[in-house]
ROSE-4610 file (N, C-alpha, C; in Angstrom, 1 decimal, always signed):
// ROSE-4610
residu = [X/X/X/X/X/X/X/X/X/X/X/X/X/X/X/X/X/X/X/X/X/X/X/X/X/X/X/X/X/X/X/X/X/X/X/X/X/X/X/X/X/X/X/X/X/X/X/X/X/X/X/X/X/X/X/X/X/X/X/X/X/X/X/X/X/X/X/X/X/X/X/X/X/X/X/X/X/X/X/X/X/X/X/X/X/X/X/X/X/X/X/X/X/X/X/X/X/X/X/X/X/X/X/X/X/X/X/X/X/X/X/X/X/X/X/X/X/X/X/X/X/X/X/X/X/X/X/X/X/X/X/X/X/X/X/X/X/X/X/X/X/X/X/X/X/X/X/X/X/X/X/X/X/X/X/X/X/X/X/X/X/X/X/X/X/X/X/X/X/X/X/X/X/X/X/X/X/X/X/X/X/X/X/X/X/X]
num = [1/1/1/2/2/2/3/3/3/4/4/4/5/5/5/6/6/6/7/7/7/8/8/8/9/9/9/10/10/10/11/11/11/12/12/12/13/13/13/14/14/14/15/15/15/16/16/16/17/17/17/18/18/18/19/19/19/20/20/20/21/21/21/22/22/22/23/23/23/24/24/24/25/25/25/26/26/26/27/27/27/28/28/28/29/29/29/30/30/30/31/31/31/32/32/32/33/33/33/34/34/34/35/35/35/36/36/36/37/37/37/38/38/38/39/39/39/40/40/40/41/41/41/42/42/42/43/43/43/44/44/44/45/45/45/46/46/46/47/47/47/48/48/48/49/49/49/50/50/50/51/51/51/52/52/52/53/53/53/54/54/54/55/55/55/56/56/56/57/57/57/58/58/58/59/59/59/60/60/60/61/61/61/62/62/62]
x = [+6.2/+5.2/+5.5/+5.3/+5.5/+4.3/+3.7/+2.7/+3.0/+2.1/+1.6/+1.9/+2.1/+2.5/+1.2/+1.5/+1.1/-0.3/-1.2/-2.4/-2.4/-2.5/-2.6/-3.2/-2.9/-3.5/-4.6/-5.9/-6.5/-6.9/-7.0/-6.5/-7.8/-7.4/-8.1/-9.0/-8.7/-10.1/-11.0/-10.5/-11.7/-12.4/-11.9/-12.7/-13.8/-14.9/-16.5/-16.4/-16.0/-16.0/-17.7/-18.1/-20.1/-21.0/-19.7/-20.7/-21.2/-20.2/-20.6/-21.6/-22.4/-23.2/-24.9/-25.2/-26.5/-26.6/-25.1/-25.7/-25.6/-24.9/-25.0/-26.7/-27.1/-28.5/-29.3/-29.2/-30.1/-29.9/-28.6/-28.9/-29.3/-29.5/-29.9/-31.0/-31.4/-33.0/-34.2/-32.9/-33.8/-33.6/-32.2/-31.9/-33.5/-33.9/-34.6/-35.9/-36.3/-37.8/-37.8/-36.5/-36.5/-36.6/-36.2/-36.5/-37.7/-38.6/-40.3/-41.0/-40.2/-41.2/-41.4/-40.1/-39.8/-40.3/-40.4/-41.2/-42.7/-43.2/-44.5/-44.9/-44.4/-44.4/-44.5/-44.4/-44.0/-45.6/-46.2/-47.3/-48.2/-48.1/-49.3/-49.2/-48.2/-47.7/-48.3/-48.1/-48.6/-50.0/-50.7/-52.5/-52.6/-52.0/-52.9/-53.0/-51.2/-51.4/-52.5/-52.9/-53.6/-54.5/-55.4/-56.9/-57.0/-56.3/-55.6/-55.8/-55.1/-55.2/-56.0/-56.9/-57.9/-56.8/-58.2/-57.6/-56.9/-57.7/-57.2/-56.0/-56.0/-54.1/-53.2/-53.3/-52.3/-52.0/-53.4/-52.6/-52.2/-51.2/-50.5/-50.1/-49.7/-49.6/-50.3/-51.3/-52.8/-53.2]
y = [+0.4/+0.0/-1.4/-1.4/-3.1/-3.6/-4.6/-5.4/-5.7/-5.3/-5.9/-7.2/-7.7/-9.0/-9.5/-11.1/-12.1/-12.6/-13.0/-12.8/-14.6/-14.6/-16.0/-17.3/-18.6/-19.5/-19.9/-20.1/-21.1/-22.2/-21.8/-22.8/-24.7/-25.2/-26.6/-26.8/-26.6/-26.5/-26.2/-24.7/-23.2/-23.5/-24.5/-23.9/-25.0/-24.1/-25.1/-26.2/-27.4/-28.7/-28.9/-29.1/-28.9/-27.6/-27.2/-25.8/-26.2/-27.4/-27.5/-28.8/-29.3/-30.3/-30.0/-28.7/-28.2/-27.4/-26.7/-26.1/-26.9/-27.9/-29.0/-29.6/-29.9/-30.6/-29.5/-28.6/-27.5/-27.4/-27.0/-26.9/-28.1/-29.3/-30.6/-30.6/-30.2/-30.5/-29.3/-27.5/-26.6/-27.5/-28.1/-28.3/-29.0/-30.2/-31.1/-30.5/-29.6/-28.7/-27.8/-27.2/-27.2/-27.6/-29.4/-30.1/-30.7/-30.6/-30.8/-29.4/-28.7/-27.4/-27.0/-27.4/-28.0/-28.9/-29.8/-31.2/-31.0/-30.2/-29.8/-28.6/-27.4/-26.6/-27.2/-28.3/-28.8/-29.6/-29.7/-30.4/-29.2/-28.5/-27.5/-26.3/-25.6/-24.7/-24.8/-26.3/-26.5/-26.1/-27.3/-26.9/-25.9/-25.4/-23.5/-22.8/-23.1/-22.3/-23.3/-24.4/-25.1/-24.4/-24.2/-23.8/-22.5/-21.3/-19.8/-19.6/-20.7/-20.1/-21.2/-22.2/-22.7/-23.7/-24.7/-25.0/-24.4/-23.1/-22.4/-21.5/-21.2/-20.9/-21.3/-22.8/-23.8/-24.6/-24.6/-25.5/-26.7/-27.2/-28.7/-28.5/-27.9/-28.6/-28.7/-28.7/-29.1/-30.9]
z = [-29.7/-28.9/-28.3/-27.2/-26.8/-25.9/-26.2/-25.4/-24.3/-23.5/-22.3/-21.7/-20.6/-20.1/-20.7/-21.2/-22.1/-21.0/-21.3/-20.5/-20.0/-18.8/-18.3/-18.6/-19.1/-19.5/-18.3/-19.3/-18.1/-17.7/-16.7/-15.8/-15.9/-15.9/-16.2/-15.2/-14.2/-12.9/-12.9/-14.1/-13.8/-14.9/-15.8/-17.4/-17.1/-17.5/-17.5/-18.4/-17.9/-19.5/-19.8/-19.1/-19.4/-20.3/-20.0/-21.0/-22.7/-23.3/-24.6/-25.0/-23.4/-23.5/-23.5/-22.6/-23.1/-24.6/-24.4/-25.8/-27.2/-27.2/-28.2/-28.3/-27.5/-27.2/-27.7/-26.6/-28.0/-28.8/-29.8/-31.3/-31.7/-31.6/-32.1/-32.3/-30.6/-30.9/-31.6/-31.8/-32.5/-34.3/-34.5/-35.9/-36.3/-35.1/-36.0/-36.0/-34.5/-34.9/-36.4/-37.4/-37.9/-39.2/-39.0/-40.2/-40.2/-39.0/-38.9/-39.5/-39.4/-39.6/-41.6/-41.9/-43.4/-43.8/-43.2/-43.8/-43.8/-42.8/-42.6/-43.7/-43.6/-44.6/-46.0/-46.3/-47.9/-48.2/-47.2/-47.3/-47.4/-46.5/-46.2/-46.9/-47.5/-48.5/-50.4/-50.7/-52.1/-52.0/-51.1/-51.0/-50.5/-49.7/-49.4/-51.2/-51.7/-53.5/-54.3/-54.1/-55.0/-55.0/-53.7/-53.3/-53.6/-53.3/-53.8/-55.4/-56.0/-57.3/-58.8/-58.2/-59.1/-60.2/-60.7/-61.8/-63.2/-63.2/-64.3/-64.5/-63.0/-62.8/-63.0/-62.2/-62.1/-63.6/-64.3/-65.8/-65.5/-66.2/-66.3/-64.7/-63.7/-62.2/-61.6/-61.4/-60.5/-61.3]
């Protein structure tokens, strides 16, 4: 079996150099909606179980 002619380098003109600048910025700014949505979750997650399950549930963590 022998390969096919070797597929053409490209070319420096054609290649989009901007392509890795919006999608950098997006992941950045979904990373940190993420680290708000965690930091928020940590507040609002314990008191929903506090109120759910009573003093007599929780014991020594309430």
């Amino acid at each position: 079996m022998t390969a096919g002619p070797p597929a053409p380098a490209p070319n420096a003109s054609s290649a989009n150099r901007g392509a890795a600048a919006p999608s950098t910025t997006r992941n950045v700014i979904a990373n940190w909606l993420w680290y708000l949505l965690v930091l928020a979750s940590g507040f609002i997650i314990p008191r929903l179980i506090s109120d759910r399950l009573g003093k007599e549930q929780l014991g020594a963590w309430d």
